[in-house]
N, C-alpha and C positions, 0 to 999 in steps of 0.2 A: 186174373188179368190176362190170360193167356189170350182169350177171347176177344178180348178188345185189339190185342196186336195181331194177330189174323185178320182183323176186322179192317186196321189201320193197312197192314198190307197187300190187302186185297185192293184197297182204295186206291193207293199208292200205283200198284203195279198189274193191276186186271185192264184186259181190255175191254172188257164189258162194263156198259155205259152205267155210271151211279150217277144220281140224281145228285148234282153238285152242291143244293145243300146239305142234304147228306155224307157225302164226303168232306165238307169242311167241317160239319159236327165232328164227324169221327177223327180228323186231322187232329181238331185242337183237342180232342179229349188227349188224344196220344202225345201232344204237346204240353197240356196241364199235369199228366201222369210223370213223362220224361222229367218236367220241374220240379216234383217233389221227389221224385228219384235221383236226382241230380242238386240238392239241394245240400249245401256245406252247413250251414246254423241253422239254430234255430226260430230263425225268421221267418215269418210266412213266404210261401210262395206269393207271387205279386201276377197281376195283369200284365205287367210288361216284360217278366219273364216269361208268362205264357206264349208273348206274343213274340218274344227274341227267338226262342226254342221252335215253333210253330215255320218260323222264315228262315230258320238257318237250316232245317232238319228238312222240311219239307216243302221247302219253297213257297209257302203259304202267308197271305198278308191277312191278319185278322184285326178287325176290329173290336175296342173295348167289349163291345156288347157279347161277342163270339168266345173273346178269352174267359170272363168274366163267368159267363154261362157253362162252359168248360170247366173251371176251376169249382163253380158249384154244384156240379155233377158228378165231379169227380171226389168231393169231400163227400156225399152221400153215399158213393158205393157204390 
C-alpha cells in the first residue's frame, strides 16, 4: 500500500499537471483504503463513506459511480 500513498500524495501535492481523472481515481482509491482502515465494525465499508472520507480528507466531491468504482478496486488488490 505504500505505493498507492506516494501515489495519492504526489496527486495531492505535485505541481506537475495529472490528468484530473487520473487523480480523482487515485484520490478516491485513497479515500476507499482510508475507510476500511478507519472502519470500527464489522460493517462493510459503504459508498457514502467513501465519499465522506474522499471531501473531508481531500477536498474531493465524488460521485456514486467514482466511490463505488474505488471500493471495487480496492477489494481486489
Amino acid at each position: 500500500m505504500t505505493g498507492l500513498w506516494r501515489q495519492v500524495l504526489t496527486a495531492l501535492n505535485s505541481d506537475q499537471p495529472h490528468a484530473q481523472h487520473d487523480r480523482e481515481r487515485l484520490l478516491a482509491l485513497g479515500a476507499a483504503e482510508l475507510a476500511h482502515a478507519r472502519r470500527t465494525s464489522e460493517a462493510p465499508v459503504t459508498v457514502k463513506d467513501v465519499q465522506r472520507i474522499a471531501l473531508a480528507e481531500f477536498s474531493l466531491l465524488l460521485d456514486d459511480a467514482q466511490a463505488r468504482s474505488a471500493l471495487a478496486q480496492r477489494r481486489r488488490g
